[in-house]
C-alpha positions as CSV (number, residue, x, y, z in Angstrom):
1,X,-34.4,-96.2,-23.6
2,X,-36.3,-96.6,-27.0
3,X,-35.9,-95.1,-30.0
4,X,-38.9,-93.2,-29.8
5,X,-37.8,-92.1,-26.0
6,X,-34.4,-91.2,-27.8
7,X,-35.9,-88.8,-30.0
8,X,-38.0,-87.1,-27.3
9,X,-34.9,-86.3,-25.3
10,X,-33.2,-85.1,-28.1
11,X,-36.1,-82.4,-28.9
12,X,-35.8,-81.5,-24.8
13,X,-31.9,-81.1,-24.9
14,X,-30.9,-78.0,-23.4
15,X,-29.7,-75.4,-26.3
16,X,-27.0,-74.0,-23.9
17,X,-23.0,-73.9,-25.4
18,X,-21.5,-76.2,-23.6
19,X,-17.9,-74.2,-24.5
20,X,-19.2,-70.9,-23.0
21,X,-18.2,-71.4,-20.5
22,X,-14.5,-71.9,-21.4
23,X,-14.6,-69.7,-23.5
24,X,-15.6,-66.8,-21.9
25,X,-12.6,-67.3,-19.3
26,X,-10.1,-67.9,-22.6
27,X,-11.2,-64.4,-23.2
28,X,-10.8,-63.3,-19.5
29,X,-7.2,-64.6,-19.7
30,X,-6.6,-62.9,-22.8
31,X,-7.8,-59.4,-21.4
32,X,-5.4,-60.3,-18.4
33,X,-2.2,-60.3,-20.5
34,X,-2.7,-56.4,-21.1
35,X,-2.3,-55.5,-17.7
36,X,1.6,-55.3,-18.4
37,X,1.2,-52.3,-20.2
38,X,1.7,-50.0,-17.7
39,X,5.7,-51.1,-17.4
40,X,6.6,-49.4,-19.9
41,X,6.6,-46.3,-17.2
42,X,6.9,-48.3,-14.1
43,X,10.3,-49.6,-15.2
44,X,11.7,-46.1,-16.4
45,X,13.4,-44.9,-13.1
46,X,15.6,-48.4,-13.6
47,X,16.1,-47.9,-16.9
48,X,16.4,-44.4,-17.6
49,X,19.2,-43.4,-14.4
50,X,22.4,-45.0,-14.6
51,X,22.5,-44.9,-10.6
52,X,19.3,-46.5,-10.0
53,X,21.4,-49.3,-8.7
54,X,23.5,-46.7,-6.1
55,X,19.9,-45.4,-4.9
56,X,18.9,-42.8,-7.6
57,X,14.5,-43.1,-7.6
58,X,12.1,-45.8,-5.8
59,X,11.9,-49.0,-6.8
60,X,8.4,-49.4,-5.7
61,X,7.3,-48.7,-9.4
62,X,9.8,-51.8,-10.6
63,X,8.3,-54.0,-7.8
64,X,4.9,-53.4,-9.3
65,X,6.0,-53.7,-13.0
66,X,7.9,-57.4,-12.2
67,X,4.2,-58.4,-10.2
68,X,2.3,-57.6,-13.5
69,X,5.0,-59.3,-15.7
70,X,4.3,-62.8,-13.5
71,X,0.5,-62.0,-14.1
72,X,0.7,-61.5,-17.8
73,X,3.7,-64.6,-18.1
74,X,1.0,-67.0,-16.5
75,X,-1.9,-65.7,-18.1
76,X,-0.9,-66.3,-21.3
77,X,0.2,-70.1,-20.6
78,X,-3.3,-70.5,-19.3
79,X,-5.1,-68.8,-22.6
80,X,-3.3,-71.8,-24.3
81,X,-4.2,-74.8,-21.9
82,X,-7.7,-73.6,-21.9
83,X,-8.3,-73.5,-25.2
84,X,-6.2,-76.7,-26.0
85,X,-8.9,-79.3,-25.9
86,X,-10.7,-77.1,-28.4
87,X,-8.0,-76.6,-30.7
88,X,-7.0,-79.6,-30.9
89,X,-9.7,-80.5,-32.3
90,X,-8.9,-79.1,-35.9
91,X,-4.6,-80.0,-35.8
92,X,-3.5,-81.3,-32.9
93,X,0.1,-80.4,-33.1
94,X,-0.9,-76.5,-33.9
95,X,-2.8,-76.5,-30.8
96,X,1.0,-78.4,-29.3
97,X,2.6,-75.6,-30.6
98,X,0.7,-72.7,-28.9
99,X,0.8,-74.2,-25.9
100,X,4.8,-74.4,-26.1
101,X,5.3,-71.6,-27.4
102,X,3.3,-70.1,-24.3
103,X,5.1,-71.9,-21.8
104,X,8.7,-70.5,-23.4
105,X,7.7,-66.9,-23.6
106,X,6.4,-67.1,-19.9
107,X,9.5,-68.7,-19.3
108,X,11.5,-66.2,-21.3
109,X,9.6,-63.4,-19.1
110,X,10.1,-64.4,-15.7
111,X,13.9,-64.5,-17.1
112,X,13.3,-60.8,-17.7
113,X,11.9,-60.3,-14.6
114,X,14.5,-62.2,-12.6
115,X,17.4,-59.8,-14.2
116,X,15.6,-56.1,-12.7
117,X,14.8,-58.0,-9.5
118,X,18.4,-58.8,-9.2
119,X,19.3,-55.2,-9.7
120,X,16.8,-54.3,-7.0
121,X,18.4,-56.7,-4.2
122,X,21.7,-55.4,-5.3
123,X,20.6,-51.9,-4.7
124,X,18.8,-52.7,-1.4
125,X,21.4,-55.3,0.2
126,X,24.7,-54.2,-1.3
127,X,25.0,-50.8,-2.7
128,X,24.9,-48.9,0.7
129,X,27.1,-51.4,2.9
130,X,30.4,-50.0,3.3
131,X,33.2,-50.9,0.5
132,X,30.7,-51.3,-2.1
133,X,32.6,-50.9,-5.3
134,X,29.7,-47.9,-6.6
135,X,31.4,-48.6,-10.0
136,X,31.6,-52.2,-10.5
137,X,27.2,-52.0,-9.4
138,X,26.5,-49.6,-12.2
139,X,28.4,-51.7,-14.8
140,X,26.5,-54.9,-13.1
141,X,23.2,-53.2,-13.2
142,X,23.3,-52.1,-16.9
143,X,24.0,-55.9,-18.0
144,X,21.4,-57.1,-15.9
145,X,18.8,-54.1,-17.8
146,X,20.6,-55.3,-20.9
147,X,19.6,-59.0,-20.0
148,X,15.9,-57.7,-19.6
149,X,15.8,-56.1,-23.1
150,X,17.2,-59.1,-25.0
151,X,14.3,-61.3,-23.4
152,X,11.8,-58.9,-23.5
153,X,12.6,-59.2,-27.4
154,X,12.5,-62.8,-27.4
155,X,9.2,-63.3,-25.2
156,X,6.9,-60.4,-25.4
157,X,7.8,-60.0,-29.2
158,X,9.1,-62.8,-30.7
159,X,7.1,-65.4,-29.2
160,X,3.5,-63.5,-29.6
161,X,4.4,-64.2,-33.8
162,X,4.4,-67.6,-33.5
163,X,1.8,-68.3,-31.0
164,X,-0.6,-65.7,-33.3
165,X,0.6,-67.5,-36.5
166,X,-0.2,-70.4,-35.3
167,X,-3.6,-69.6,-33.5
168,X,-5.1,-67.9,-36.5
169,X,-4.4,-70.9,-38.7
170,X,-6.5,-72.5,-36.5
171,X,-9.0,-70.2,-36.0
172,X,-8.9,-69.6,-39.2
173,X,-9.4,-73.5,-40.5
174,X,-12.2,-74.1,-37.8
175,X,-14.2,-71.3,-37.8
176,X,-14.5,-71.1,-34.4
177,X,-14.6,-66.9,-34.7
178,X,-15.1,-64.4,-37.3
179,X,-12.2,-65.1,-40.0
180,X,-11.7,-60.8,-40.0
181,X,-10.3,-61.9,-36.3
182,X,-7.2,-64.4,-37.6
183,X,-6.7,-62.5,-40.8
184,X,-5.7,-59.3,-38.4
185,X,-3.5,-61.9,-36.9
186,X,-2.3,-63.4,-40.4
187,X,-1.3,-59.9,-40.9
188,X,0.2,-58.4,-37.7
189,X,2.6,-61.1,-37.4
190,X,4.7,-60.7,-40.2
191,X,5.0,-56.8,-39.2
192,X,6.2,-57.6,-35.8
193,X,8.4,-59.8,-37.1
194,X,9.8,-57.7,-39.7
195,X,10.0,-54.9,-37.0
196,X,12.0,-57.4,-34.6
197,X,14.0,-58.0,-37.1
198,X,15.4,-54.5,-37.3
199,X,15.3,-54.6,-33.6
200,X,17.8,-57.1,-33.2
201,X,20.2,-55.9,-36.3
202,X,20.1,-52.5,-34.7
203,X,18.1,-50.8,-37.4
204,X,16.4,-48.8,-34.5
205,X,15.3,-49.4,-31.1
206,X,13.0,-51.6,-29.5
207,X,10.0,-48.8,-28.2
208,X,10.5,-46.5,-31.3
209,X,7.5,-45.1,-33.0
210,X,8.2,-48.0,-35.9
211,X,8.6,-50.7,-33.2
212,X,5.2,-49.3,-31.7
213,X,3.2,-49.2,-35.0
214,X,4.6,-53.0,-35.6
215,X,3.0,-54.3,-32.5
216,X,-0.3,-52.4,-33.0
217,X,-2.2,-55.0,-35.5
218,X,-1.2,-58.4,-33.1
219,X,-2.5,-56.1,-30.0
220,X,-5.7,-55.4,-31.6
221,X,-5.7,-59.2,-32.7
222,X,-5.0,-60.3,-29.2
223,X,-7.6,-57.7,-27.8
224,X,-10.6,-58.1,-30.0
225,X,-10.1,-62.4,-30.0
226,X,-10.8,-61.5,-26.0
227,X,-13.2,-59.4,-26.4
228,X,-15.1,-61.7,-28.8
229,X,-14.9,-64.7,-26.7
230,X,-16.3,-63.1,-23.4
231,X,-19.1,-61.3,-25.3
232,X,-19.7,-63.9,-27.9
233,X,-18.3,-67.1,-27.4
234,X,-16.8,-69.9,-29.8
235,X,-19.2,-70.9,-33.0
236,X,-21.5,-73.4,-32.1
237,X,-22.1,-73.8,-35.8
238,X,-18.0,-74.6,-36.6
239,X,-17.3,-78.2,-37.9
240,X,-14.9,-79.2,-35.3
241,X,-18.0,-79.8,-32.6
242,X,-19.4,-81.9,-34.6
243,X,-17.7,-85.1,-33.0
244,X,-17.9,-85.6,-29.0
245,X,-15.1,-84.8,-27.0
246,X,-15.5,-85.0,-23.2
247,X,-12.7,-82.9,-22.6
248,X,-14.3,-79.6,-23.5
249,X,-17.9,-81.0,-22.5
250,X,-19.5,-82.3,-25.8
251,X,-20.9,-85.8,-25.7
252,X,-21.6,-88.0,-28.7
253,X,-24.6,-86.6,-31.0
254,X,-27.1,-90.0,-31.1
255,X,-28.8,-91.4,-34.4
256,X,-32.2,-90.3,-35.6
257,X,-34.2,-93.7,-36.5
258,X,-36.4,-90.9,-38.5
259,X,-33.1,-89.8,-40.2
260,X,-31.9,-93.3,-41.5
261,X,-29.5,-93.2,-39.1
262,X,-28.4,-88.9,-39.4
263,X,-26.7,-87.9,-36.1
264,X,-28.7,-85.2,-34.3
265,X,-28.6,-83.6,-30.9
266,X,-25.5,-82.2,-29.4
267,X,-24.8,-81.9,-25.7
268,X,-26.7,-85.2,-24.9
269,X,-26.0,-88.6,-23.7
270,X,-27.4,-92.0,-24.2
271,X,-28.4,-93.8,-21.1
């Protein structure tokens, strides 16, 4: 192909994103890990009645509740791995870190999950046979609730600070979004922290009106970034797409002979 060819193609490259693609179902995933919110109820006949475990209330609502837990515990893995290649982009080990930090909190979840579950079998497949020690099941029941709050705290609190931390540095650094977007995340995480904080010294309770305003600036965080990327996408503008990478589907830009040599073109490929 000749220079002159070169040029031409670069004039009739396509001006579509190449990352709208990904980004759009970043933000899908994203708007995926709210679906858990509903648990909060679903879970109360478990929680809230000692003898849940002997029979007390269905546990159709907790079957639900455990579903939407896996959902949002594999959901938010994903939202990391898909926008991996990207991130990477501006620090590599950042982007490391929100990805592992993913995988343990969905790990840290389906812990969680696991501990009601078991205190659904034991209520289906123990409690009514004959010689069940009804005491002995009550005490079992309220560890196994106990287990779930401790990782609940660890995964669905503890973790979203670092990941957030993390992803608005690099949001942040690359422009990818809005900075308003990362500095709502820049400031979020240090109230959930501080309010998990208390949590775990006893200072009040996890699901207490302070607890609840703590995790209101990370949700809206978590919600708008969604929200942004499905309706507007990443920055085509931001410095990090300026060098090819075929893992998120840019190729490398080609040299203007009218530039001296400047790079131009995005999205296109020398043949």
């Amino acid at each position: 192909m000749t220079a002159t060819a070169q040029t031409a193609a670069v004039t009739r490259a396509p001006t579509a994103d190449p990352m709208r693609g990904r980004a759009r179902l970043a933000g899908w995933l994203y708007l995926i890990t709210f679906v858990s919110i509903p648990t909060l109820w679903l879970y109360g006949p478990l929680k809230d009645h000692a003898n849940f475990v002997l029979g007390a209330g269905s546990d159709t609502g907790v079957m639900w509740a455990a579903l939407s837990e896996v959902i949002v515990g594999l959901a938010g893995t994903a939202t990391a791995v898909v926008l991996f290649p990207v991130l990477k982009r501006q620090s590599e080990s950042a982007a490391l870190g929100v990805v592992t930090a993913r995988v343990l909190e969905t790990a840290l979840i389906f812990v969680g999950v696991i501990s009601l579950l078991s205190v659904v079998t034991l209520r289906n497949d123990v409690a009514a046979t004959a010689g069940a020690d009804r005491a002995s099941l009550v005490t079992i029941g309220h560890s196994q609730v106990a287990t779930y709050d401790w990782t609940f705290l660890l995964s669905q609190s503890l973790m979203p600070v670092v990941v957030d931390v993390l992803l608005g540095y690099l949001l942040f650094r690359s422009r990818l979004v809005p900075r308003i977007l990362p500095i709502v995340a820049f400031v979020g995480a240090p109230l959930l922290l501080a309010s998990d904080l208390a949590v775990f010294f006893g200072l009040y309770a996890k699901g207490s009106a302070l607890d609840g305003l703590a995790v209101i600036p990370i949700a809206i965080f978590e919600l708008a970034f969604g929200i942004w990327l499905i309706v507007k996408g990443f920055n085509p503008a931001a410095p990090l797409f300026a060098q090819s990478n075929p893992d998120v589907g840019i190729s490398a830009p080609i040299p203007s002979p009218r530039a001296g040599g400047r790079l131009e073109g995005r999205g296109v490929s020398v043949s």
